[in-house]
N, C-alpha and C positions, 0 to 999 in steps of 0.2 A: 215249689216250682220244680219243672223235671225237666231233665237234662236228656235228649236223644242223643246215646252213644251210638256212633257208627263202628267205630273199631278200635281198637288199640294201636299203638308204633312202639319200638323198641327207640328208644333215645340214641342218638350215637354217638354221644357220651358216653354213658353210664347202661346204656341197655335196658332201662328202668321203662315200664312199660308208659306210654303219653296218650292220653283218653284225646281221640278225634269226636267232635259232633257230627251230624249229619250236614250243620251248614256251615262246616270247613271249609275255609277258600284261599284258592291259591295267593303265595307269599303273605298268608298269616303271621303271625308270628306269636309262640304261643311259648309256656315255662315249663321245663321239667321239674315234679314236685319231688322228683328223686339226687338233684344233682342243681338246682336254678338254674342251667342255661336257658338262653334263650333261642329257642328253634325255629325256623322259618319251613312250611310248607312248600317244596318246590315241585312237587307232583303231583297229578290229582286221581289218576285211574291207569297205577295203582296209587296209594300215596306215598311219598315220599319225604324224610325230616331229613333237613339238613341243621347245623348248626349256622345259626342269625349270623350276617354279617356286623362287624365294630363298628358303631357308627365314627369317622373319622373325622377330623378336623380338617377342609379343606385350604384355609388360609387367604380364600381370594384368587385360589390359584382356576 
């Protein structure tokens, strides 16, 4: 099976380069294999990695 890479991101962690497919979609959420964060897609033309937000414990509130 093959993978269509679209492009590379710099991690903004680690700077560690993060392979985009072509069917990247906004608020992915994908792992840097240089550092495991977990990154979210919050751009898409151009694109842009942010670091995933913590999922949180709301409490009910």
């Amino acid at each position: 099976m093959t993978t269509n890479v679209a492009q590379a991101q710099a991690c903004p962690e680690c700077e560690e380069p993060v392979d985009l497919t072509d069917s990247a979609r906004l608020n992915e959420i994908l792992e840097c294999a240089g550092c495991r964060s977990e990154l979210e897609i919050v751009a898409l033309n151009p694109t842009v990695l942010a670091l995933a937000p913590e999922v949180e414990e709301d409490w009910g509130e």
